[in-house]
Backbone as XML, in Angstrom:
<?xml version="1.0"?>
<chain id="A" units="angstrom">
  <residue number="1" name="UNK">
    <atom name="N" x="-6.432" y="-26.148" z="-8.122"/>
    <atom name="CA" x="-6.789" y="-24.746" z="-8.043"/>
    <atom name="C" x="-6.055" y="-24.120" z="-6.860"/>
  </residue>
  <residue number="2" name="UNK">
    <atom name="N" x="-5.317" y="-23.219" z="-7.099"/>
    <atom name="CA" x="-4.585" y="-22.106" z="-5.868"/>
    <atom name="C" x="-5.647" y="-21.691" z="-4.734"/>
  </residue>
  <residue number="3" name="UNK">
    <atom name="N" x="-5.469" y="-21.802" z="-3.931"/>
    <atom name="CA" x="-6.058" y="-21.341" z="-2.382"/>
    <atom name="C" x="-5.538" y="-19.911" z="-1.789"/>
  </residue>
  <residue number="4" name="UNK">
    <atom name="N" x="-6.401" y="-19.254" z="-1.691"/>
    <atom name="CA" x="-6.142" y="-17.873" z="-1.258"/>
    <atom name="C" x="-5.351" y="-18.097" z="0.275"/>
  </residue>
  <residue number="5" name="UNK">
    <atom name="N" x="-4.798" y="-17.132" z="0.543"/>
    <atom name="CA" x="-3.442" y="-16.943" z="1.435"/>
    <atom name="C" x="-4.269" y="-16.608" z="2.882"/>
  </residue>
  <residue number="6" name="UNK">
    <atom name="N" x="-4.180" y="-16.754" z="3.786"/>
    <atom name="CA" x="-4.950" y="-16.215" z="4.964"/>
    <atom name="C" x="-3.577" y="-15.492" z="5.585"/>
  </residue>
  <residue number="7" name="UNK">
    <atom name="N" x="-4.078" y="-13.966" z="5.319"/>
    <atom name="CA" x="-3.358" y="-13.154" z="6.236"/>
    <atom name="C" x="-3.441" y="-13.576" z="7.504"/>
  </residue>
  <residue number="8" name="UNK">
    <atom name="N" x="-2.149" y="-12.873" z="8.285"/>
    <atom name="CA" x="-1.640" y="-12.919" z="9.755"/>
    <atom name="C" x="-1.976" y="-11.374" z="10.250"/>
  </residue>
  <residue number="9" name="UNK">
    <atom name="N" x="-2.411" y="-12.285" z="11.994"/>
    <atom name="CA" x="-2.763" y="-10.861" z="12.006"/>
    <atom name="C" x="-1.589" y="-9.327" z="12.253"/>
  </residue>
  <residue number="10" name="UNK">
    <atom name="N" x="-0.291" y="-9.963" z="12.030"/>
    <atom name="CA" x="0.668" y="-9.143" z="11.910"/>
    <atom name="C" x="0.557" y="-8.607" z="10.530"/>
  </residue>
  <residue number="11" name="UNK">
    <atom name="N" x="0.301" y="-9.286" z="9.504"/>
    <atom name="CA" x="0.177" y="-8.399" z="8.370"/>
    <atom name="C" x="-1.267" y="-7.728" z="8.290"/>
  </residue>
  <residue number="12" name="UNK">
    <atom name="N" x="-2.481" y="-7.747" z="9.023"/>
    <atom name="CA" x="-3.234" y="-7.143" z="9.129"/>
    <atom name="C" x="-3.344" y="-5.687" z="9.787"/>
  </residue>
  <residue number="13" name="UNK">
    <atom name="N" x="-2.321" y="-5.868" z="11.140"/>
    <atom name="CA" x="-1.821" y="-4.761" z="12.001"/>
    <atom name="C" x="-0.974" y="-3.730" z="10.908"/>
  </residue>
  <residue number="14" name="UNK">
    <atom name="N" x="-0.330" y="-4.133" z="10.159"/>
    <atom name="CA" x="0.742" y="-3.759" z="9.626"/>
    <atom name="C" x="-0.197" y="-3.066" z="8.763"/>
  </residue>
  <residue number="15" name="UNK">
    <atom name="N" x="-1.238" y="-3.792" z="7.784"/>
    <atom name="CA" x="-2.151" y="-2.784" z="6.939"/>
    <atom name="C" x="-2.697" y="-1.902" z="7.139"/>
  </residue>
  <residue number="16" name="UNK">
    <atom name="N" x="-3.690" y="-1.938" z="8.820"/>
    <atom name="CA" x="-3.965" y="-0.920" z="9.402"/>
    <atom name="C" x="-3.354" y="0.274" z="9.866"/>
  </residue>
  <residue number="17" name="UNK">
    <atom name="N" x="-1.889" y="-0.020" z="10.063"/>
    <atom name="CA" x="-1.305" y="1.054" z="10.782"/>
    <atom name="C" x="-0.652" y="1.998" z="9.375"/>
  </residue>
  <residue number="18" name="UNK">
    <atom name="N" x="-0.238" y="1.263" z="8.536"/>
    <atom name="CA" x="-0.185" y="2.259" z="6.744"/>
    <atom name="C" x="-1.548" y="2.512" z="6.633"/>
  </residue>
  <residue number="19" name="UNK">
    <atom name="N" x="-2.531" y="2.099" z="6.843"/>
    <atom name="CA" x="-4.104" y="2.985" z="6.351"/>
    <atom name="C" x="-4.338" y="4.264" z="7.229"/>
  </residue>
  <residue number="20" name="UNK">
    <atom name="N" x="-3.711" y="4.282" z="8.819"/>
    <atom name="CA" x="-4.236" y="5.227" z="9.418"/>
    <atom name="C" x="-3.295" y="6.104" z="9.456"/>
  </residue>
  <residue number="21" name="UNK">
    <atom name="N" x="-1.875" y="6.230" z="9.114"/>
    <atom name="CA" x="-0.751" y="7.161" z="8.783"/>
    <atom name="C" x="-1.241" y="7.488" z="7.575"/>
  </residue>
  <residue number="22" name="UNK">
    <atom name="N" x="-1.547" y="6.968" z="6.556"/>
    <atom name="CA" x="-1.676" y="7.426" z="5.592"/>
    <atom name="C" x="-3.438" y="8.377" z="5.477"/>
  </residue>
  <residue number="23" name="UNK">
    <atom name="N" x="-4.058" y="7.940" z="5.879"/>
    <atom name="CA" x="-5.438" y="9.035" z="6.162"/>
    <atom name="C" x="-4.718" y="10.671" z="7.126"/>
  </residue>
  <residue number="24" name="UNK">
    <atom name="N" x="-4.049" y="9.833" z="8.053"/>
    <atom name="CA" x="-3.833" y="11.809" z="8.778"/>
    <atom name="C" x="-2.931" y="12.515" z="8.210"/>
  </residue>
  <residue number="25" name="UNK">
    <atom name="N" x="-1.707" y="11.909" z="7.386"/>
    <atom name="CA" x="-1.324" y="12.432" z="6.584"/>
    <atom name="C" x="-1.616" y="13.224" z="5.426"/>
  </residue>
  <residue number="26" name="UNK">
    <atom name="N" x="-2.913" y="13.056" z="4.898"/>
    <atom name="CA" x="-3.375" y="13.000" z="3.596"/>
    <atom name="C" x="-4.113" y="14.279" z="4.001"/>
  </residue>
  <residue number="27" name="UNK">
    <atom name="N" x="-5.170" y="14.307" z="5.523"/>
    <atom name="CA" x="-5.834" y="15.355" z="5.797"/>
    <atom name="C" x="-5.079" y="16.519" z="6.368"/>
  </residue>
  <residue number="28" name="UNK">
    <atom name="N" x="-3.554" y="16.385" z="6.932"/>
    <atom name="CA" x="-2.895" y="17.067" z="7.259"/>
    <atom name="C" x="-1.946" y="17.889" z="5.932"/>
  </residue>
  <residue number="29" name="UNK">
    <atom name="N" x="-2.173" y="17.334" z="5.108"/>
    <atom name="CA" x="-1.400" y="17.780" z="3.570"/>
    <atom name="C" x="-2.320" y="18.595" z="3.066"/>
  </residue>
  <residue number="30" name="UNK">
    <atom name="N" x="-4.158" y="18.329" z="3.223"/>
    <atom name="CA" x="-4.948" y="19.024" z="2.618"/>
    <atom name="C" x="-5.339" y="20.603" z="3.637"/>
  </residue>
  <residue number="31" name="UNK">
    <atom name="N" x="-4.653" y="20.340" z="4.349"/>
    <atom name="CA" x="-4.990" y="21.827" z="5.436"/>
    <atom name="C" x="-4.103" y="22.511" z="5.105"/>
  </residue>
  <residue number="32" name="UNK">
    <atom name="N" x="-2.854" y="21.802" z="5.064"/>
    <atom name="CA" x="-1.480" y="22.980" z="4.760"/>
    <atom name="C" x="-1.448" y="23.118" z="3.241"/>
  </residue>
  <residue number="33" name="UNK">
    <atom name="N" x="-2.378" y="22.735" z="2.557"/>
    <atom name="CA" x="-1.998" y="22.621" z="1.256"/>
    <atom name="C" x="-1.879" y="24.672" z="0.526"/>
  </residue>
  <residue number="34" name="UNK">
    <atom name="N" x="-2.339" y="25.477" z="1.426"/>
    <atom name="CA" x="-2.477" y="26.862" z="0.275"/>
    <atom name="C" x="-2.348" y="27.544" z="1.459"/>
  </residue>
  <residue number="35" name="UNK">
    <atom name="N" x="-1.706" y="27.448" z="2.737"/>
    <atom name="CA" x="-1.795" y="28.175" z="3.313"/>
    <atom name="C" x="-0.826" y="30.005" z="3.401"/>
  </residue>
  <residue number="36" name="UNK">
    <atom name="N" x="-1.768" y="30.879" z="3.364"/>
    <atom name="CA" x="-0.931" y="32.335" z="3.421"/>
    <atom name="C" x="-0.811" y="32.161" z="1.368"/>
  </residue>
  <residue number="37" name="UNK">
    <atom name="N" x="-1.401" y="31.501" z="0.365"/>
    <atom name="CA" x="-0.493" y="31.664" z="-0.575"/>
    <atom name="C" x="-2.090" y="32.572" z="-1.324"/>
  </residue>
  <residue number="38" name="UNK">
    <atom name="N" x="-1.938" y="33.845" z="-1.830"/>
    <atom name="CA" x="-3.151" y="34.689" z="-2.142"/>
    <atom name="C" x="-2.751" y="34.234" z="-3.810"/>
  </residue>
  <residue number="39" name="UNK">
    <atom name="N" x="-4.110" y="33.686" z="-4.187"/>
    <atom name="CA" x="-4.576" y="33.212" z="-5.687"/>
    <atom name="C" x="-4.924" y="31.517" z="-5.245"/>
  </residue>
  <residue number="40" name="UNK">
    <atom name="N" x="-4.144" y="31.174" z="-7.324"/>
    <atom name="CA" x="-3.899" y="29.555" z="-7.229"/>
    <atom name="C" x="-2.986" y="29.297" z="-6.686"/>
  </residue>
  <residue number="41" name="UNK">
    <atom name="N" x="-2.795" y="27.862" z="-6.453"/>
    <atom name="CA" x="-1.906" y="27.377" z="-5.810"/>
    <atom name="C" x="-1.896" y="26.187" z="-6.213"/>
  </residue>
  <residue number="42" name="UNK">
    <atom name="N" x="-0.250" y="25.717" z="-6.960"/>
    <atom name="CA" x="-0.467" y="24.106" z="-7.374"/>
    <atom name="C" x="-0.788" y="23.157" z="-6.633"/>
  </residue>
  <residue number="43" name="UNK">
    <atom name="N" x="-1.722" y="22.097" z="-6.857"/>
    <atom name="CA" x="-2.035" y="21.534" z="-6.013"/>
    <atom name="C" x="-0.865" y="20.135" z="-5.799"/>
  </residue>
  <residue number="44" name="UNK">
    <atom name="N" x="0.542" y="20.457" z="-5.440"/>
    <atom name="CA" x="1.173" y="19.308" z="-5.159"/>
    <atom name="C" x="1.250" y="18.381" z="-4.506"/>
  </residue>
  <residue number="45" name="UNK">
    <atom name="N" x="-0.163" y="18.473" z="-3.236"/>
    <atom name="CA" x="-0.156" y="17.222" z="-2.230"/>
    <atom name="C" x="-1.192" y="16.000" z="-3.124"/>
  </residue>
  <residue number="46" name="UNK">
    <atom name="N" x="-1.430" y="16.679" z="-4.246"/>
    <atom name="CA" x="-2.485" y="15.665" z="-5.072"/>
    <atom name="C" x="-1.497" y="14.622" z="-5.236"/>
  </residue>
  <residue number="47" name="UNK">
    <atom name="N" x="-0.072" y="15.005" z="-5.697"/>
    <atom name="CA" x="0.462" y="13.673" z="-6.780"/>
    <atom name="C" x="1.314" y="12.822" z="-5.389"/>
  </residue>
  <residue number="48" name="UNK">
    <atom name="N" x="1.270" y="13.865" z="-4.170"/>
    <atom name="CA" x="1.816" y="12.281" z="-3.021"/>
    <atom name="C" x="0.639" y="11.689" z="-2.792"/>
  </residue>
  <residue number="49" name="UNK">
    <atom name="N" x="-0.243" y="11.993" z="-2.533"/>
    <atom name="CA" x="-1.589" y="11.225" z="-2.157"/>
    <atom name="C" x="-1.650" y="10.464" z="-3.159"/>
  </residue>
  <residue number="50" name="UNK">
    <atom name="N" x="-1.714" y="10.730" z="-4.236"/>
    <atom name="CA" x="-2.353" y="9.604" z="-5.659"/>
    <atom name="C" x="-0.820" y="8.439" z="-5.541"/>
  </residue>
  <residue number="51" name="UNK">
    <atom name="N" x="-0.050" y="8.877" z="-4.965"/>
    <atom name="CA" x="1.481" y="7.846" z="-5.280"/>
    <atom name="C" x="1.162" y="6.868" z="-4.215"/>
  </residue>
  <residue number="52" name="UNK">
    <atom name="N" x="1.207" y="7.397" z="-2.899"/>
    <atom name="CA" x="0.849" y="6.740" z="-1.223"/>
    <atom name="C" x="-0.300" y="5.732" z="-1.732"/>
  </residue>
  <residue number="53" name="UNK">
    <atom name="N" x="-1.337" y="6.096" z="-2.621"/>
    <atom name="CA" x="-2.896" y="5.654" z="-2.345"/>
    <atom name="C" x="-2.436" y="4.381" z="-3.524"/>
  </residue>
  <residue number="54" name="UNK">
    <atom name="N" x="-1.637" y="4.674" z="-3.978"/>
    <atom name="CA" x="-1.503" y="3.322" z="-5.025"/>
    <atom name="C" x="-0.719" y="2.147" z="-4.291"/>
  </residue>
  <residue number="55" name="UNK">
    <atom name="N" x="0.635" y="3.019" z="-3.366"/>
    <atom name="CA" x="1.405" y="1.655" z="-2.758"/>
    <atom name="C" x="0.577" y="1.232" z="-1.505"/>
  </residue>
  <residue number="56" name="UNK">
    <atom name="N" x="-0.938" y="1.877" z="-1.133"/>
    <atom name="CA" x="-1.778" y="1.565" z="-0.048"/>
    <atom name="C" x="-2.503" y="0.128" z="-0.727"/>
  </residue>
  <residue number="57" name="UNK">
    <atom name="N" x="-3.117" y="0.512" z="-1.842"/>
    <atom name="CA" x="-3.913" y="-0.491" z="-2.644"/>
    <atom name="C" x="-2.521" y="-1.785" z="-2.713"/>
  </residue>
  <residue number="58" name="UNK">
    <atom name="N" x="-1.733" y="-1.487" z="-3.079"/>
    <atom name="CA" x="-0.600" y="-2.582" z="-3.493"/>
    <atom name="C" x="-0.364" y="-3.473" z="-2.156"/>
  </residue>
  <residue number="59" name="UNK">
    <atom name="N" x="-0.354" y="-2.758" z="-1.018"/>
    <atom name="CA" x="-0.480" y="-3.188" z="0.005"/>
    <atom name="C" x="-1.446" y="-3.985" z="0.601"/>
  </residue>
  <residue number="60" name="UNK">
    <atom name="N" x="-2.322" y="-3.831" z="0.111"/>
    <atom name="CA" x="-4.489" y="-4.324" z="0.727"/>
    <atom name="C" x="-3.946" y="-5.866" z="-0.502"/>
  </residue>
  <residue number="61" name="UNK">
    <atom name="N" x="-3.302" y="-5.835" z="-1.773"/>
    <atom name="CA" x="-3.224" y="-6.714" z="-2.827"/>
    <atom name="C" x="-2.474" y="-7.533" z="-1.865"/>
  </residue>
  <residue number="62" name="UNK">
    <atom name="N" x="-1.337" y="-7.221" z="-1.288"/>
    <atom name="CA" x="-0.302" y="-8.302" z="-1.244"/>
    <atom name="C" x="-1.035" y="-9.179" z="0.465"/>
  </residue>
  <residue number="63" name="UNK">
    <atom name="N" x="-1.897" y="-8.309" z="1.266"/>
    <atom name="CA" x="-2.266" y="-8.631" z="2.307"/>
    <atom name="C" x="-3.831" y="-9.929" z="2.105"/>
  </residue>
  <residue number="64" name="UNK">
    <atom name="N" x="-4.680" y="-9.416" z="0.875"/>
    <atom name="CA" x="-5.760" y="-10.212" z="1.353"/>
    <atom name="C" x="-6.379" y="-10.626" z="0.001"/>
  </residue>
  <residue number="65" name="UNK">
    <atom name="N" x="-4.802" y="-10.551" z="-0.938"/>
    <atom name="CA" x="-5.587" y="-10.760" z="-2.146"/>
    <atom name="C" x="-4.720" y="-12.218" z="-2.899"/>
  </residue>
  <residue number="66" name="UNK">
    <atom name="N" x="-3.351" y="-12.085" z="-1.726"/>
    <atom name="CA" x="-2.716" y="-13.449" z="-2.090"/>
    <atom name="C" x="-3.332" y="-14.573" z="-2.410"/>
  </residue>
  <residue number="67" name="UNK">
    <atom name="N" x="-2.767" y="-15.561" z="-3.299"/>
    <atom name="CA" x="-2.869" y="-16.839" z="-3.663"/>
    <atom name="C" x="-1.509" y="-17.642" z="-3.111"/>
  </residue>
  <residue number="68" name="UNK">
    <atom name="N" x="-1.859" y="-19.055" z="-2.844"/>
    <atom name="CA" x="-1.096" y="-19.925" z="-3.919"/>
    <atom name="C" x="-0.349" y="-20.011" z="-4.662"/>
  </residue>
  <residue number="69" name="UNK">
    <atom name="N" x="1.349" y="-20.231" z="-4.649"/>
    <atom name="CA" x="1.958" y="-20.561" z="-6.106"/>
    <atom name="C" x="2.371" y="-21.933" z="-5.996"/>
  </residue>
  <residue number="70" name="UNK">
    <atom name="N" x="2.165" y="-22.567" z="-6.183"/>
    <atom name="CA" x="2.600" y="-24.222" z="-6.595"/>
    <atom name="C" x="3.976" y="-24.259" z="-7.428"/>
  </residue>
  <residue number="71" name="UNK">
    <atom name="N" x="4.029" y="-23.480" z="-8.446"/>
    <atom name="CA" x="5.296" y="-23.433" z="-9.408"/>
    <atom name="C" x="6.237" y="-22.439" z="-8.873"/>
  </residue>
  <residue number="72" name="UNK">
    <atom name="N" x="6.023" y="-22.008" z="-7.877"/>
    <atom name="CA" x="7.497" y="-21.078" z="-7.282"/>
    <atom name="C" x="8.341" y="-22.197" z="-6.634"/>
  </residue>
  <residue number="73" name="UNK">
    <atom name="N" x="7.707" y="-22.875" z="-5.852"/>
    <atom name="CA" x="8.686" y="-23.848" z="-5.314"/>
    <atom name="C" x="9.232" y="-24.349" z="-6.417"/>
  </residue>
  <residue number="74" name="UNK">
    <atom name="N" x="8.926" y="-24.693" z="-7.512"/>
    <atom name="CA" x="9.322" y="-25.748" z="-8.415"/>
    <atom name="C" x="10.539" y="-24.664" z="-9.139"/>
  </residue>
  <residue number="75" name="UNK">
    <atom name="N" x="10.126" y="-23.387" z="-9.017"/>
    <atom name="CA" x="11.145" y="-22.445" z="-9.550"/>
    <atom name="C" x="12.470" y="-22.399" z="-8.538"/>
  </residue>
  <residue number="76" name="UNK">
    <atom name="N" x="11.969" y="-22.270" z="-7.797"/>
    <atom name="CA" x="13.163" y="-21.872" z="-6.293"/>
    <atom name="C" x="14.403" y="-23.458" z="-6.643"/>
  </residue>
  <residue number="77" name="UNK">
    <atom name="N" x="13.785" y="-24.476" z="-6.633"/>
    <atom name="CA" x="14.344" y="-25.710" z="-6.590"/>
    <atom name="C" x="15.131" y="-25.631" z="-7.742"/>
  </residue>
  <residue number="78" name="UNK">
    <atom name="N" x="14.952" y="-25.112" z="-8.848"/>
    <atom name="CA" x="15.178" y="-24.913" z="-10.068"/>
    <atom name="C" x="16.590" y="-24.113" z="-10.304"/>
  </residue>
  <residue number="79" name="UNK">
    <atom name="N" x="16.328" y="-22.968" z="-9.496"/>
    <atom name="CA" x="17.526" y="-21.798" z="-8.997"/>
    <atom name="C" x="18.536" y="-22.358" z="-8.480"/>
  </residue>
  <residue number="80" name="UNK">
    <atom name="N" x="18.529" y="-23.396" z="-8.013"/>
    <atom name="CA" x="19.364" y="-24.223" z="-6.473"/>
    <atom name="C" x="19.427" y="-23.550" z="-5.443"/>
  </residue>
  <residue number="81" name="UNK">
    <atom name="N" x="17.750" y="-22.893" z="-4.971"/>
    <atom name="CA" x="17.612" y="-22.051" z="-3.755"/>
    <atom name="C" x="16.634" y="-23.154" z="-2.843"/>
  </residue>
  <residue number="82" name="UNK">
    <atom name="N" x="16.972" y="-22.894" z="-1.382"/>
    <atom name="CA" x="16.001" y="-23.923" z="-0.651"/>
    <atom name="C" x="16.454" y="-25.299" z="-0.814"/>
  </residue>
</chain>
């Protein structure tokens, strides 16, 4: 059975510091988002936030959600890499 990966705390630092750029960013996009504009106003900071918030999650995946591959080595060796 594969054994989950124990992050470093460099890749932990590294998660935190994309979580907290990405929060003041997000609240700084939602202040400027209509400013001076009289009516609607498309809401275009929606589709960077929803893009950012997916490579954030992809990020939290690759940090604390790793496994184990047993068959990459066997792949790499395979390649004539390593």
């Amino acid at each position: 059975m594969p054994k989950k990966i124990k992050p470093t705390g460099s890749q932990k630092s590294m998660f935190m510091i994309h979580t907290v750029v990405f929060v003041i960013v997000t609240i700084l996009s939602c202040m400027f988002y209509d400013k001076g504009v009289k009516g609607w106003a498309y809401p275009w900071h929606a589709w960077t936030i929803a893009a950012w918030a997916l490579c954030l999650l992809g990020h939290w995946c690759i940090v604390y959600a790793s496994i184990e591959d047993h068959g990459y080595d066997v792949y790499r060796q395979q390649q004539g890499k390593k």
